[in-house]
N, C-alpha and C positions, 0 to 999 in steps of 0.2 A: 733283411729281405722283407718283414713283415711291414714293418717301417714306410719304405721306398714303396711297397705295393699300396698302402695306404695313400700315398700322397697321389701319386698314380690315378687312383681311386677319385680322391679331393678334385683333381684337376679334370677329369671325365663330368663329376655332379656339377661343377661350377661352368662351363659350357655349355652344359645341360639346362643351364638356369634356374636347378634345382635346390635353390638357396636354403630352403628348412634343412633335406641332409647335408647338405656345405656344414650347416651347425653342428649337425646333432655327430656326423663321423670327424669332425676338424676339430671339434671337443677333445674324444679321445685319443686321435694321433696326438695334440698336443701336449697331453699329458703323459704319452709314453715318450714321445721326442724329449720332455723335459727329464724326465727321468733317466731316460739313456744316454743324457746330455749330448744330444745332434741335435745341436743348435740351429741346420739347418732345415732341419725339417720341421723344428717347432717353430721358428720364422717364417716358415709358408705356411702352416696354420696359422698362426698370426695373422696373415694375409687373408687368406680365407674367409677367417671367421670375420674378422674388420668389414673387408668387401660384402661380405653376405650378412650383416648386420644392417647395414649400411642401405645395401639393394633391396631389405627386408623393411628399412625404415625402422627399426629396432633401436631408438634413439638411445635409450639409457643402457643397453648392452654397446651398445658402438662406443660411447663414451666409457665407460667402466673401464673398454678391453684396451685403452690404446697406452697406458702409465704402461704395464708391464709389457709389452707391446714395441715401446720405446725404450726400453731399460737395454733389453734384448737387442733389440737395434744398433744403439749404440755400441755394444759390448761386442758383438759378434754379425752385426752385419756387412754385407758385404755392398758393391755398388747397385748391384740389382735390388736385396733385397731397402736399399735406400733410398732409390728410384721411385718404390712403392709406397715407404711407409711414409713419406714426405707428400705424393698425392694423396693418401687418402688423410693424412694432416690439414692439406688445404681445403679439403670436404669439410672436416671435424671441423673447421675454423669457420666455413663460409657458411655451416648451418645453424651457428651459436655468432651469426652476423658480425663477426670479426676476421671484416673485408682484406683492410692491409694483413693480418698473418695473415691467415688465406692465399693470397696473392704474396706473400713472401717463400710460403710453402711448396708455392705451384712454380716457383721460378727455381727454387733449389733440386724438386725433382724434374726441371727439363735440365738441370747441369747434368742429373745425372744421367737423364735420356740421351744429351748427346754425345757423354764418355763414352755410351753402352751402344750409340747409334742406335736407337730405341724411336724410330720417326714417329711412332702410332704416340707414343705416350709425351712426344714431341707437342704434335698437335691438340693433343687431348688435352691439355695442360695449360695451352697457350687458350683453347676454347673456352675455356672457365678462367684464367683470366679477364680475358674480352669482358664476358661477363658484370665480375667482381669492379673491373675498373669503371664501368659504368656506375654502378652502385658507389662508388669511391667519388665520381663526379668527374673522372680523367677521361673524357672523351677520345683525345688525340690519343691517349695510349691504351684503351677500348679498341680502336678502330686497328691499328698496331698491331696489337695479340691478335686480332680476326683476320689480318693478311698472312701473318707467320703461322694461324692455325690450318689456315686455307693451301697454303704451300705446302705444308710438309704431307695435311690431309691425301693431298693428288697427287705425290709422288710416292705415294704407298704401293708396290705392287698388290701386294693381297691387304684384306683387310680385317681382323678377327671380329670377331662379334665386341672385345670393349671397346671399338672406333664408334659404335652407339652413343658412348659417355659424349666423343667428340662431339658430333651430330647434334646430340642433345643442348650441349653448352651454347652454341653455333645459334639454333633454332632462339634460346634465349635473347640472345646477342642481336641476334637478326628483329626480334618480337619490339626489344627494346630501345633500339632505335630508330621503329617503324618502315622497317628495308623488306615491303613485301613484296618485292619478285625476287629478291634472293633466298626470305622465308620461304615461298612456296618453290624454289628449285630444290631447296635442299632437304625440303620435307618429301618433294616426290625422288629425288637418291636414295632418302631413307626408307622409306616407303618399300620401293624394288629391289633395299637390301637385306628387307629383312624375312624372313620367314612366318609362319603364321605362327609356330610357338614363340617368338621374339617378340611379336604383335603383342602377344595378351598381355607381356611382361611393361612396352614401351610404347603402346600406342597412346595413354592416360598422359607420360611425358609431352607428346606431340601437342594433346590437348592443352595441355597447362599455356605451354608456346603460345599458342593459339588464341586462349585467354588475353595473352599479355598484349599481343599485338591487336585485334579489334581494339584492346583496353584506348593501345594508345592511338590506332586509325580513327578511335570517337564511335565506334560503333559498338555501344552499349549493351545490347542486347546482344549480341553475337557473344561479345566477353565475359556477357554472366554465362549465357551457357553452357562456353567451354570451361570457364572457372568451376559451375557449379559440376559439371560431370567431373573434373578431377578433383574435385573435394571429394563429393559421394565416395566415388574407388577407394581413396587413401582412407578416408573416413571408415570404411568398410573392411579394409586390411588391415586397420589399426596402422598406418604407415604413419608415423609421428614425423619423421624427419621431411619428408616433403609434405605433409600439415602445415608443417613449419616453417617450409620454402612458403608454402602459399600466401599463409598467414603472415612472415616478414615483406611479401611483394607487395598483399594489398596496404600495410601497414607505409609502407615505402609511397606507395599511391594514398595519398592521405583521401583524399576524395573521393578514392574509391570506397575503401572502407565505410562510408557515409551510405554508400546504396546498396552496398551488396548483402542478400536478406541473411545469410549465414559467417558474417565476418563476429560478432558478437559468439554465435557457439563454437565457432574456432577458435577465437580467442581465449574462451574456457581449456578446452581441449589442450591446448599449446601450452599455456601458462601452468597447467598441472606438470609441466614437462620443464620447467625453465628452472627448476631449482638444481645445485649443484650437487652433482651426485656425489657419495663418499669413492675414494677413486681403491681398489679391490684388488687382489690377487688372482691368477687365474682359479684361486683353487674355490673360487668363490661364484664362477661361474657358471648358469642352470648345469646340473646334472642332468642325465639323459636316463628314459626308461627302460634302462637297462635291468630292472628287475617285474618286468612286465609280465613272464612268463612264472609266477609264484602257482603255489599250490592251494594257501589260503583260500577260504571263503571272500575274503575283497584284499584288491592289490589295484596298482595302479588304473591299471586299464578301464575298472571301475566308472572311474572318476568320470573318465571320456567316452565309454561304451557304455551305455546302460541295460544293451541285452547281451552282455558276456556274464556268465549265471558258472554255479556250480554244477560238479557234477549230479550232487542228491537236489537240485532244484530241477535241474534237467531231465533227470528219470521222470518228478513228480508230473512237472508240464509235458513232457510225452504220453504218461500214462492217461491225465485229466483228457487230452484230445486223443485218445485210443478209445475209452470209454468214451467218449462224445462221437463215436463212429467216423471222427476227420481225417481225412486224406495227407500221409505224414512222405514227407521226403526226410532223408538223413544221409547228409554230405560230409566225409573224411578229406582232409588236405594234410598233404607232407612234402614237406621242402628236404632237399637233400643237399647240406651244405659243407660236408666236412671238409673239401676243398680247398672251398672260402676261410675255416677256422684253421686249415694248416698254413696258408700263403696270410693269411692277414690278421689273425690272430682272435683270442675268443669274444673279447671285449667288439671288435668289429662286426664279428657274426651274427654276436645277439642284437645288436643296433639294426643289421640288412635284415634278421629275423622278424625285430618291429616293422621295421617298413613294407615288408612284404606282407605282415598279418593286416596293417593298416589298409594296402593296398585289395587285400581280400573284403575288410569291412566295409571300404569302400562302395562294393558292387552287392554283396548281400545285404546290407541293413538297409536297399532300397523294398527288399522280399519283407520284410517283416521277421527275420530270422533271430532263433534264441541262439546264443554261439557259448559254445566251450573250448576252452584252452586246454588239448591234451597233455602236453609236453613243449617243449622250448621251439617241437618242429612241426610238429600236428596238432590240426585244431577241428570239430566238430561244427556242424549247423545245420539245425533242424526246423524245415520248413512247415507250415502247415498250409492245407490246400491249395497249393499250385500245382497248378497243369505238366504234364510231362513236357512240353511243348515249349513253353516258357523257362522252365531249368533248364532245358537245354542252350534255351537261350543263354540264359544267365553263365553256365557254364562256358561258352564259347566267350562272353565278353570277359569271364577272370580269364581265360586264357591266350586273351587278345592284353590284359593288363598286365599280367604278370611275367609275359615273353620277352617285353620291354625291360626288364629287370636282370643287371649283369653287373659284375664288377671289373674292373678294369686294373688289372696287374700289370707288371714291368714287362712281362714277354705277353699281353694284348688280354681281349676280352675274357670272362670268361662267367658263363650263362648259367643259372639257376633250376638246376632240373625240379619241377614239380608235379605232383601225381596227384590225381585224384579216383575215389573211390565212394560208391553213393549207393543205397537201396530204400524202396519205397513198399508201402504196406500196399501197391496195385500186385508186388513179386513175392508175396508171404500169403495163404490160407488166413483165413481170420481168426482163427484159432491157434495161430502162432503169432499176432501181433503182440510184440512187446517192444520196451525198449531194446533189452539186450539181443533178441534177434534182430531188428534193425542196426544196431552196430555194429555184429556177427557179419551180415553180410555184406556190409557196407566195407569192413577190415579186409573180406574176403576180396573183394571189388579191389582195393587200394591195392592191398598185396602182389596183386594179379597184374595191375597196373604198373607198377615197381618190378615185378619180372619182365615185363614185354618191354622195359626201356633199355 
């Protein structure tokens, strides 16, 4: 059960487009799938974690994961899960510009798409061929793969969110053989099908398109710009793998290369990345900060929070702005997860545990907050001079962030009760400010708040 709710889970984050947890929870399904030898559920992390490596631009994790990956495949896959690991093969190939596999890969998983009757991955498939075959120099079978991608595309009744990939390949295809009224229809399809969180993820892709085609209409100016906005982005998310689309395009356009002001720092960039990675075990894969919630004086979280303090540093910085007569708020948060550690297990908990304390950091370390980790489920944050009026604010946006936060088990959702409990030196006598009665009542607050739910 814990297993199957996991995976559950994996498939909720990854339409979510939530690719960092894709990683950090398909990590440890995968390692207990391995262990409990359910082979099939360590083959959809496999899945997962590839695709969201991938979607993350995580070049040298994408490349690491696919040898065990493939061993797996072979041994115990079945025709779905070969369907997959043969696309995302054609990926791994067409990003290290080894066009024909690539394009050998992409035609092995539409065998499998049309055993499975799988049209989306039909199309998908055929669309980065198109592609690939251009770059290959085969025109006539370029243009071939764009009629078979375009047929199967519009016979989709519904369409998931990865017919994007489609789209995406399509827009290349179109950029590359200078077919702009077919670019711009299919970029306004895309456009109207995607949502605004899809946007943030796929709009940089449209730009790249975009790049290609002024590149090759001759209108210069137009193609750096949208060249240089999808560099910046990728350059900015550390996205190596499409650096590296970029980099192999203008490289492909030798001429371009010649004017374009940031082809030289990309080329740096890229070539740090072209060496051949030692190929790894899963068991060699980042570990996750699953031991974030330590009692030490410095632990993980350290490293990445620079105001998550102890407790004897906590007392002192309270007392120093007590004695400075400053206006103290002190915020208590407790998640209530035992649910989550019975249906998905502990290892899973303390991971949704990180995400949700990240998701808290997220909105207080814009206050200037000192923050303590009480336990694995409650954490501390004590502000100094702000307005009642403003915590309130701030209060209402964690609980505009954190309602979003649910995990997804085999019989449906299931949501994340969080409490909060807060006291400020405007609700004590002056002569009772300390820290311990600020916590005193702050507990009291929470408690109270945990009973009314």
């Amino acid at each position: 059960m814990i297993v199957s709710n996991q995976m559950e889970h994996l498939k909720s984050l990854y339409i979510q487009l939530k690719f960092d947890e894709v990683i950090q929870f398909a990590t440890i399904t995968l390692q207990i799938a391995l262990q409990k030898k359910r082979y099939k559920e360590a083959l959809g992390s496999y899945e997962f974690l590839a695709s969201a490596f991938h979607e993350k631009g995580d070049y040298e994790a994408f490349i690491r994961i696919m040898p065990e990956y493939e061993k797996l495949t072979v041994t115990y896959g079945t025709e779905e899960n070969k369907l997959i690991y043969y696309y995302l093969m054609s990926l791994l190939n067409k990003l290290v510009k080894n066009y024909k596999d690539a394009n050998d890969y992409a035609k092995k998983s539409i065998r499998y798409a049309y055993l499975l009757n799988n049209e989306e991955m039909v199309a998908i498939n055929f669309a980065n061929i198109a592609t690939m075959q251009i770059f290959l120099g085969n025109i006539e079978l370029a243009n071939m793969a764009e009629r078979f991608a375009i047929f199967y595309k519009d016979r989709l009744p519904t369409r998931g969110l990865s017919i994007i990939r489609g789209y995406s390949g399509l827009l290349n295809y179109y950029a590359l053989v200078s077919d702009e009224k077919a670019f711009k229809q299919l970029k306004n399809e895309m456009l109207e099908y995607m949502s605004d969180e899809v946007m943030l993820n796929y709009q940089v892709h449209i730009d790249f398109a975009e790049g290609i085609l002024y590149d090759k209409l001759g209108d210069c100016e137009q193609s750096f710009f949208y060249l240089k906005k999808a560099y910046s982005f990728f350059k900015e998310k550390k996205n190596l793998v499409h650096l590296s689309t970029i980099f192999h395009y203008l490289t492909y356009q030798k001429n371009e290369s010649d004017v374009v002001a940031f082809y030289e720092e990309l080329a740096e960039i890229v070539d740090t990345f072209q060496c051949d990675f030692p190929l790894t075990g899963v068991e060699e894969i980042k570990g996750l900060q699953t031991d974030l919630f330590l009692h030490e004086a410095s632990h993980p979280a350290t490293f990445k929070y620079q105001n998550i303090i102890t407790k004897e540093e906590m007392e002192q910085y309270v007392q120093n702005a007590l004695e400075n007569k400053q206006h103290i708020i002190c915020l208590h948060w407790s998640f209530m997860t035992d649910v989550v550690e019975g249906l998905f297990g502990e290892l899973f908990e303390r991971q949704l545990l990180f995400s949700l304390f990240e998701a808290v950091i997220d909105v207080i370390s814009v206050y200037c907050a000192e923050i303590l980790i009480r336990s694995n489920n409650e954490g501390e944050a004590i502000f100094k001079n702000l307005s009642e009026t403003t915590f309130i604010d701030l209060l209402m946006q964690l609980e505009q962030k954190l309602k979003k936060f649910f995990v997804q088990s085999t019989t449906g959702p299931i949501t994340i009760p969080v409490h909060f409990g807060y006291s400020s030196t405007n609700q004590l006598p002056i002569d009772q400010w300390s820290y311990e009665e600020l916590v005193a009542h702050s507990d009291v607050s929470l408690y109270y708040a945990k009973a009314q739910s």
